[in-house]
VMD Tcl script that draws the C-alpha trace (Angstrom):
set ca {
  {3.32 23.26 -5.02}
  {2.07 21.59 -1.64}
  {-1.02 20.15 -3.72}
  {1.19 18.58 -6.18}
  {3.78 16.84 -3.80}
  {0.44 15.58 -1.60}
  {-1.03 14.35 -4.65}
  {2.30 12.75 -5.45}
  {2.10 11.19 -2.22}
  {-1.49 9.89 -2.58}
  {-0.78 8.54 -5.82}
  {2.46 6.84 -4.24}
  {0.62 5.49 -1.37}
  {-1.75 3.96 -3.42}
  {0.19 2.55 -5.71}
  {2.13 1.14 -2.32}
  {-0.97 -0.47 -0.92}
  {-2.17 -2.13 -4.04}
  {1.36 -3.61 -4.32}
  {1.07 -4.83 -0.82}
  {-2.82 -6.18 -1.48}
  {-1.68 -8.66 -4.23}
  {0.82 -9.84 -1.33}
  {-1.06 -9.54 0.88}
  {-3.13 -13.56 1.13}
  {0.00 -15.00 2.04}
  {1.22 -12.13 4.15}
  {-2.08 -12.69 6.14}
  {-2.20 -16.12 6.50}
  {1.51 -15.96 8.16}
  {0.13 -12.90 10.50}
  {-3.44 -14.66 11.37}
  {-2.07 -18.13 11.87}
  {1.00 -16.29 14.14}
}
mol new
graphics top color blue
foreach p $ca { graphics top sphere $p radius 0.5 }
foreach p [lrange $ca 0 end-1] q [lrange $ca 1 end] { graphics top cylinder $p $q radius 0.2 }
display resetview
């Protein structure tokens, strides 16, 4: 049970991040030039 719901998590988290990555060139260009 705890396995599943972490690997639920992972997967999620992932998932999250490589959303946020395709962003994340203009995201990063706002933060580094703030």
């Amino acid at each position: 049970m705890a396995r599943a719901v972490l690997d639920l998590i992972r997967r999620f988290t992932l998932a999250t991040i490589l959303e946020v990555s395709k962003v994340s060139p203009k995201n990063q260009a706002v933060l580094w030039d703030g």
